[in-house]
N, C-alpha and C positions, 0 to 999 in steps of 0.2 A: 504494500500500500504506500502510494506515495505524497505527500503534502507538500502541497504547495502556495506561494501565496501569491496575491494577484491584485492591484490596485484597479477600481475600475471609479471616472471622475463622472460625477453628474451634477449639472449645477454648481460647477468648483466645490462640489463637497466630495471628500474622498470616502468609498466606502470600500470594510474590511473584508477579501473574501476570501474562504478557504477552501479548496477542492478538494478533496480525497477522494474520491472517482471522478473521472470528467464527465460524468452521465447526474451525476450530485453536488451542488453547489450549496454550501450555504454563507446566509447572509447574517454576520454577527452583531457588527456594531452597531447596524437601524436596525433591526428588527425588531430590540426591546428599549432600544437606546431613547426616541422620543417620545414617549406616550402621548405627554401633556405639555404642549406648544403653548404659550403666551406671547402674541404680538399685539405691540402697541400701534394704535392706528388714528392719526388726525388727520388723514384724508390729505393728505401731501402725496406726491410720489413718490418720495422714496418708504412713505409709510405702506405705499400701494403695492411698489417692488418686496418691501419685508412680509407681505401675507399673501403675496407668491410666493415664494422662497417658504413660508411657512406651511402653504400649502404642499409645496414637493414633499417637507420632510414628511409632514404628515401622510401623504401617498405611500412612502416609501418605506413608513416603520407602523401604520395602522394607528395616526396617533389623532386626537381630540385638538381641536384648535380651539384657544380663548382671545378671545381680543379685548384690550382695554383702551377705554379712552379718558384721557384726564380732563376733567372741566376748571379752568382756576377758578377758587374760591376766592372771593372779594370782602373786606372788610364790611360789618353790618350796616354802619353808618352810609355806606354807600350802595347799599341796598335800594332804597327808596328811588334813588339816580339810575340805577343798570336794569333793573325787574326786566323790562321789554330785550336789553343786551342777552341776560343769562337765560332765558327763555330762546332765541335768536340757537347761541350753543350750546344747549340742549337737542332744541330740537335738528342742530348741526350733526351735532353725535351722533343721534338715532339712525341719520341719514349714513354717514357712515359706519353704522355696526349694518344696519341692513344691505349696504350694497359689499358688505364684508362675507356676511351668511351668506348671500345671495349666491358671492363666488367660490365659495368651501363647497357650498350644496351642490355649485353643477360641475365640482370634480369629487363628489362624493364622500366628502370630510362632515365633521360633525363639527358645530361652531357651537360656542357659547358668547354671551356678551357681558363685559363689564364697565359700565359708564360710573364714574367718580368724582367725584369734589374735593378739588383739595388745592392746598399754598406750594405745595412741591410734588410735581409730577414724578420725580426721581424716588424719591421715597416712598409714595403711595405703589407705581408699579414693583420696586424691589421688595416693598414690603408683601406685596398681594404672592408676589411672585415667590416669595419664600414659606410665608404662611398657607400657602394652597400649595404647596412640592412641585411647582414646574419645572420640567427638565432641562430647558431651554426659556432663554427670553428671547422674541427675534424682534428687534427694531432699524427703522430706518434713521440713515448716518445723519442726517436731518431732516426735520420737521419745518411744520412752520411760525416756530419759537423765532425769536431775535437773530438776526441774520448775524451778531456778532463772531459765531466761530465760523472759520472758512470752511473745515473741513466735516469735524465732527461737530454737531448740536451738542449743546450744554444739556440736555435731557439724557443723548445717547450716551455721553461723556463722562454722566453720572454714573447712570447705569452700571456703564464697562468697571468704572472702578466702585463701586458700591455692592455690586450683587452680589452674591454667595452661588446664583444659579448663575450656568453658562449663557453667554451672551453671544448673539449673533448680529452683526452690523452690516444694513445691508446698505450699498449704496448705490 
């Protein structure tokens, strides 16, 4: 019997494969590796390219997509002044959790959705992401947060070095 090992790339992710007959392949490192996928998604593009990429993995290891979206939360006093604003991205979000489902559903993934409130997007996702065991976090390299980092968003930039879970940065 002979082993061998074989790198095969898709979607620049490399997956592990081992032959011992050439008639039987299997597949190690997806196939239990992502169960439970978390991408964050504000309907940017490169948030749109991460739940692609979220989607593959989940094709390819049989896993659960979540997607979150962060709402910033606004001080009280200023409540009164934004009502109509945070109502606006509200019903923003919804709009992108549904055209999220929408496209998990017609490659036959399972989506759930999590819309949030909160002063730090970076915290509320790594926190959610830790306390619910996702295997993965996949975010886009930026959003449409403050255009101040060129490369990486200050969201993904958290993340990367914040998480405990593994982070995938898509750009």
């Amino acid at each position: 019997m002979s082993l061998s090992f074989n790198f095969i790339v898709n979607f620049n992710i490399e997956i592990y494969v081992y032959t011992i007959i050439p008639q039987i392949t299997f597949v190690i490192m997806l196939q239990n590796r992502f169960k439970k996928i978390l991408v964050g998604i504000d309907g940017s593009a490169n948030s749109i390219r991460g739940l692609n990429q979220a989607i593959s993995l989940a094709r390819q290891s049989q896993g659960i997509i979540t997607g979150i979206h962060v709402l910033p939360e606004f001080p009280p006093s200023y409540e009164i002044n934004i009502k109509s604003y945070r109502a606006q991205l509200s019903k923003q979000g919804k709009k992108f959790m549904e055209s999220a489902k929408t496209s998990a559903a017609r490659h036959g993934i399972e989506f759930h959705e999590k819309i949030a409130s909160s002063k730090n997007a970076v915290d509320t996702i790594v926190g959610f992401a830790s306390k619910s065991k996702f295997d993965v976090i996949v975010i886009g390299s930026r959003g449409l947060g403050s255009p101040k980092a060129n490369y990486v968003g200050s969201v993904a930039h958290g993340i990367v070095n914040n998480s405990k879970v593994p982070v995938l940065v898509v750009k």
